[in-house]
ChimeraX commands (.cxc) that place a marker at each C-alpha (Angstrom):
marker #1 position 72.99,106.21,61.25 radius 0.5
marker #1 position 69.75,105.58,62.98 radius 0.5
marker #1 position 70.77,106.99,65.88 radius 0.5
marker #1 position 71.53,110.29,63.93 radius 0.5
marker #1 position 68.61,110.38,62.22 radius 0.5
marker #1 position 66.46,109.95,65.19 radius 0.5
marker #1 position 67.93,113.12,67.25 radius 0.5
marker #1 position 67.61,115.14,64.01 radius 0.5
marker #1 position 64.10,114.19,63.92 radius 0.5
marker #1 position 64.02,114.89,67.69 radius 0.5
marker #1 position 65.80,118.25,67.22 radius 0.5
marker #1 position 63.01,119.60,64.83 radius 0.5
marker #1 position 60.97,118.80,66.75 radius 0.5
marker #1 position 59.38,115.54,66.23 radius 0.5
marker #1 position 58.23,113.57,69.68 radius 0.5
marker #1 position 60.92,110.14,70.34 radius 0.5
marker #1 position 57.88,107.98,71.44 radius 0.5
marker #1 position 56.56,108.70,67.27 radius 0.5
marker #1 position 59.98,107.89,65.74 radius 0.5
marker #1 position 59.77,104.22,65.23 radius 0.5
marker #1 position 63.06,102.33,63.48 radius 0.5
marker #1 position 64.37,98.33,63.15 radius 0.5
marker #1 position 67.11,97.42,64.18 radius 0.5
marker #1 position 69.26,94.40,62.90 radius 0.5
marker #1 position 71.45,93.60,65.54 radius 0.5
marker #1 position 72.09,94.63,69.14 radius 0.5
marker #1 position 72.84,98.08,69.42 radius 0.5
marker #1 position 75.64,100.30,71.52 radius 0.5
marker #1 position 73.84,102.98,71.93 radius 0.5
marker #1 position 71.32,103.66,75.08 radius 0.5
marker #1 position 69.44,106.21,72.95 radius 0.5
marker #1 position 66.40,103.49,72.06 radius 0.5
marker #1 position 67.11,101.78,75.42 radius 0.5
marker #1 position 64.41,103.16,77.62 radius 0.5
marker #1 position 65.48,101.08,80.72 radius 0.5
marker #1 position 68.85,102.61,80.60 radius 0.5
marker #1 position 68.87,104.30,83.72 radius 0.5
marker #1 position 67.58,101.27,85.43 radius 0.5
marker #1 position 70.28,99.05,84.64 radius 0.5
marker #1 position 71.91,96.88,88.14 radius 0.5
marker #1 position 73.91,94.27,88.07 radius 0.5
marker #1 position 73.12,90.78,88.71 radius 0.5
marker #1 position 74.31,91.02,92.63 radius 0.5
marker #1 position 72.22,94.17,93.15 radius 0.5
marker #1 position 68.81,92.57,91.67 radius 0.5
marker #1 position 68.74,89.30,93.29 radius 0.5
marker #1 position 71.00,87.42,96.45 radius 0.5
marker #1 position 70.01,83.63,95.69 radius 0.5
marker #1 position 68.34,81.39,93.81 radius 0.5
marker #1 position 64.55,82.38,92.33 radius 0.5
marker #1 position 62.69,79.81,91.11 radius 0.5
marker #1 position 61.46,80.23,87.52 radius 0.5
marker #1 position 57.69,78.97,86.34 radius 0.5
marker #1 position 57.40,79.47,82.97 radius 0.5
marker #1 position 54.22,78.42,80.32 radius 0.5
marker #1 position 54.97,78.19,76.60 radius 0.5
marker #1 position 52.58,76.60,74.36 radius 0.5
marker #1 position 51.14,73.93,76.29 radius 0.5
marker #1 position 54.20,73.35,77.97 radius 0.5
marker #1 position 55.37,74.30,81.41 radius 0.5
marker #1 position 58.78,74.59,82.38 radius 0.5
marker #1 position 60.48,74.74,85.80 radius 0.5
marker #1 position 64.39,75.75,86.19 radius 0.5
marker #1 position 66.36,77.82,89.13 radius 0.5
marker #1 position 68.06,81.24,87.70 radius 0.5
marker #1 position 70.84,82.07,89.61 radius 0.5
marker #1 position 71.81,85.31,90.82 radius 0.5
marker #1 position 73.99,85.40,87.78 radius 0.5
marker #1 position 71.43,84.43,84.94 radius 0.5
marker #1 position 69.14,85.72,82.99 radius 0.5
marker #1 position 65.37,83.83,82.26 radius 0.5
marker #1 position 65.64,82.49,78.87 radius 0.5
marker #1 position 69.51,81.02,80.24 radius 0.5
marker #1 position 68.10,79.26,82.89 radius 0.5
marker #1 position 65.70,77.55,81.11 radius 0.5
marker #1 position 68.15,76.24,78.35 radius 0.5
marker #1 position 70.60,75.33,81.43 radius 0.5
marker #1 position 67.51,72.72,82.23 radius 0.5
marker #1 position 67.30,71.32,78.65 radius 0.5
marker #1 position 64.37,73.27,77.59 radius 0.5
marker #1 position 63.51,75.33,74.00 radius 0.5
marker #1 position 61.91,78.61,75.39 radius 0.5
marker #1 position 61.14,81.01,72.35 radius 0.5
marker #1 position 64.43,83.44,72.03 radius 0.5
marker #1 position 66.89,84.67,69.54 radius 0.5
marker #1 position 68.99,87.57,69.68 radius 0.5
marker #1 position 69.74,87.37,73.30 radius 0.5
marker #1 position 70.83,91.07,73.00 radius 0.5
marker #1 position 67.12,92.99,73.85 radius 0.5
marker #1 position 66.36,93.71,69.95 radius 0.5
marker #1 position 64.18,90.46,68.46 radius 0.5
marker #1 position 61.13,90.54,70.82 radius 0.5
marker #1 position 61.29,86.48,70.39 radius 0.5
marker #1 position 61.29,85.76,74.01 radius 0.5
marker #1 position 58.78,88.43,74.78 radius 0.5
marker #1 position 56.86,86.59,78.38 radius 0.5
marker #1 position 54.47,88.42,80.54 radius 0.5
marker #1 position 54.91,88.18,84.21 radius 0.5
marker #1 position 52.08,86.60,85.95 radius 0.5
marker #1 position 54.00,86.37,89.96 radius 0.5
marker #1 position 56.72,87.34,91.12 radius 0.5
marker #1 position 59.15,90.38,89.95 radius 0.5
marker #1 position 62.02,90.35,87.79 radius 0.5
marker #1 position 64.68,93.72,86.57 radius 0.5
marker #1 position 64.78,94.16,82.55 radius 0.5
marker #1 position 68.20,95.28,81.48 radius 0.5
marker #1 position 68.10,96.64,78.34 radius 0.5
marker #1 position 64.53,96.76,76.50 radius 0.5
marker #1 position 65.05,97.74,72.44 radius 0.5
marker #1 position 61.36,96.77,71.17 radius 0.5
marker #1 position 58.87,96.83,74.04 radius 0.5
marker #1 position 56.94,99.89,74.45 radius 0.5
marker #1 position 55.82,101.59,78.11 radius 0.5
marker #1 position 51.94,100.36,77.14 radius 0.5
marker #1 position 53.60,96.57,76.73 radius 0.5
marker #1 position 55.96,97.01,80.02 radius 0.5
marker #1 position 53.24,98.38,82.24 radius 0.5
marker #1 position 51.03,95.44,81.50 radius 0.5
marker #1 position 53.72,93.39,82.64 radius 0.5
marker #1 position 55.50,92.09,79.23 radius 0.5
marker #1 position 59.57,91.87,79.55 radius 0.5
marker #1 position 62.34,90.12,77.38 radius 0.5
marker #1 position 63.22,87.03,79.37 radius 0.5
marker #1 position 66.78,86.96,77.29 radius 0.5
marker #1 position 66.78,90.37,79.43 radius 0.5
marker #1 position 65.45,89.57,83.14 radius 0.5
marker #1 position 66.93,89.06,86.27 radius 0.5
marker #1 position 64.96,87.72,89.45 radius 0.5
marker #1 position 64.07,90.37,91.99 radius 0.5
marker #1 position 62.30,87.65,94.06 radius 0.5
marker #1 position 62.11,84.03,94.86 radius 0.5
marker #1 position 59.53,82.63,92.69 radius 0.5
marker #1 position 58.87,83.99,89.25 radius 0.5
marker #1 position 55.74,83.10,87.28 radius 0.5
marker #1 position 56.07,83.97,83.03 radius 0.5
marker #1 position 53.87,83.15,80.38 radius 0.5
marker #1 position 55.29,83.26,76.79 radius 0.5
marker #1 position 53.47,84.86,74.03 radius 0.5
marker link #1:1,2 radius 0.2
marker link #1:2,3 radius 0.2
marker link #1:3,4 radius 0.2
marker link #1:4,5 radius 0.2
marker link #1:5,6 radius 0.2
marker link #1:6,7 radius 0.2
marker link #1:7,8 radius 0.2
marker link #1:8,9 radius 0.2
marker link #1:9,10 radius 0.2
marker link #1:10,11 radius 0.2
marker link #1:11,12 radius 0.2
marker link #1:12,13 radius 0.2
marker link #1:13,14 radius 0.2
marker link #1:14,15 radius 0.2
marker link #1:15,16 radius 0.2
marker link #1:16,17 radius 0.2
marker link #1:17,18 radius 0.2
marker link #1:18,19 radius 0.2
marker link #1:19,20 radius 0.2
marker link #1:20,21 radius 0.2
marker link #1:21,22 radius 0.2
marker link #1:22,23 radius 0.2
marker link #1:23,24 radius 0.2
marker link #1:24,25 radius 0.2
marker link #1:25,26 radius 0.2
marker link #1:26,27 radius 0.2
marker link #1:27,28 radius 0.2
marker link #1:28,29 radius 0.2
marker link #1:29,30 radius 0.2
marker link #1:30,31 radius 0.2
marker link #1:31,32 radius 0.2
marker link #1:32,33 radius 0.2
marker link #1:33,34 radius 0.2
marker link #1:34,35 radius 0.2
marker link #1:35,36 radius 0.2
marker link #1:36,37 radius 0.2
marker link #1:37,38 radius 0.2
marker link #1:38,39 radius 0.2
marker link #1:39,40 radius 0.2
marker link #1:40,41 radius 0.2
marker link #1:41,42 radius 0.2
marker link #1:42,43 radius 0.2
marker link #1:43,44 radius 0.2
marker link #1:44,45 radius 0.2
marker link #1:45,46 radius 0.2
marker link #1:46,47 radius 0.2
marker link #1:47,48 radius 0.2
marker link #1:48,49 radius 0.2
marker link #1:49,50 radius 0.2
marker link #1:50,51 radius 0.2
marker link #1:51,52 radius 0.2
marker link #1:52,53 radius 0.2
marker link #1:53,54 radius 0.2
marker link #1:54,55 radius 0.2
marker link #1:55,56 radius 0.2
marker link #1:56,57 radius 0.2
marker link #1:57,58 radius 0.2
marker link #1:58,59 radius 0.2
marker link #1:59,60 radius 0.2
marker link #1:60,61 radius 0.2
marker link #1:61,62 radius 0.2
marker link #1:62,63 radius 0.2
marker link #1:63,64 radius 0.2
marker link #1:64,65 radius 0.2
marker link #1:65,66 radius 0.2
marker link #1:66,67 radius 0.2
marker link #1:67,68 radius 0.2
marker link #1:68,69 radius 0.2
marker link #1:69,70 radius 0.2
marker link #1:70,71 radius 0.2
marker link #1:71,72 radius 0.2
marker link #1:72,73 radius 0.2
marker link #1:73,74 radius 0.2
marker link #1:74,75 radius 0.2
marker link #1:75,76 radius 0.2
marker link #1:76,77 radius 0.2
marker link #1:77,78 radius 0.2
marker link #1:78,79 radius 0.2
marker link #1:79,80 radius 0.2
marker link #1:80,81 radius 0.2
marker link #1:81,82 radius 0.2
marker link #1:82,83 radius 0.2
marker link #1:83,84 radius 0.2
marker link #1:84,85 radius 0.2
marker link #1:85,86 radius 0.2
marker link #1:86,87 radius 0.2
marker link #1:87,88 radius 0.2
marker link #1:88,89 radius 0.2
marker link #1:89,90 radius 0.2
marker link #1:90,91 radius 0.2
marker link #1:91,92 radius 0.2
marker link #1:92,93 radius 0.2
marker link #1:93,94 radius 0.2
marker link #1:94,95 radius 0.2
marker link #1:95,96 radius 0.2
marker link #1:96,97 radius 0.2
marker link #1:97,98 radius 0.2
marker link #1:98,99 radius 0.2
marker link #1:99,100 radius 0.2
marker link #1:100,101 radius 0.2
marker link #1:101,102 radius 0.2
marker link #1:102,103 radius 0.2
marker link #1:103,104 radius 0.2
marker link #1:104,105 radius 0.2
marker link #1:105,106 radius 0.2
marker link #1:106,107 radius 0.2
marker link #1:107,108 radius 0.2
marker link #1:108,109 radius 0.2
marker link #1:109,110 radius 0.2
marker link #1:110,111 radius 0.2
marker link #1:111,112 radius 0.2
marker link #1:112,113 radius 0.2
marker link #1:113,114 radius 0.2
marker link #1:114,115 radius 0.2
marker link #1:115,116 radius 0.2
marker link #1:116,117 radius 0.2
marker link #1:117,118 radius 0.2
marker link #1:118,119 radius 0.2
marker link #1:119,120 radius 0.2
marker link #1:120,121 radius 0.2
marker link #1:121,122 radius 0.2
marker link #1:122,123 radius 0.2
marker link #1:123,124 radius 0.2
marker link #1:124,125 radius 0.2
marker link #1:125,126 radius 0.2
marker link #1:126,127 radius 0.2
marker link #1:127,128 radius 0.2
marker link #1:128,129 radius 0.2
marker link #1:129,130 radius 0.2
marker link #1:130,131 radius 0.2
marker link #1:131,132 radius 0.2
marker link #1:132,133 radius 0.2
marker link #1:133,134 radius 0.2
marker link #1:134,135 radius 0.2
marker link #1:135,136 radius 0.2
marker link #1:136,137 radius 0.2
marker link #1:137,138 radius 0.2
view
């Protein structure tokens, strides 16, 4: 339904980046996923092992994400209680900003282009792109 309300809205003419909506659970559809046509798989972002540096309230944590693995995964594979929820791209909980290193956000429901190009990403959503990554949680 929100879906089909938002391309009506579209088709009359209304601008997508002023239709704003909440969603309660992951969603199927790649219409509010503006990263869809970046998507890769694991193998094509990252050969190796990238090691992760991440702050989170007075706390730093240090794991190794596998090709295979996703930030917020990694860091619970080492015992540790990042901030995350859904795990799906639609809570915002384990919203980081990247302060080295580069990392390839797979599906992006909440952050908008202002909060990506300042370097903000889901780390329930990020694989590495390099061999150290440096994220601070907010």
């Amino acid at each position: 339904m929100i879906v089909g309300t938002a391309k009506g809205l579209e088709a009359v003419g209304l601008a997508k980046d002023h239709i704003k909506f909440e969603l309660f659970g992951a969603s199927t559809s790649d219409y509010f996923n503006d990263n869809a046509d970046q998507v890769v798989s694991a193998h094509e972002a990252f050969s190796g092992t990238a090691k992760i540096i991440a702050h989170y309230d007075g706390q730093t944590m240090e794991a190794n994400c596998g090709e295979n693995q996703d930030i917020i995964r990694a860091l619970l594979d080492k015992n540790y209680d990042p901030p995350y929820s859904c795990q799906g791209g639609v809570c915002s909980t384990c919203m980081a900003q990247v302060i080295k290193g580069e990392v390839k956000m797979l599906k992006n429901l909440v952050l908008t282009k202002e909060e990506i190009a300042k370097g903000f990403i889901l780390a329930c959503q990020c694989l590495p792109l390099s061999n150290e990554i440096e994220i601070e949680f907010q």
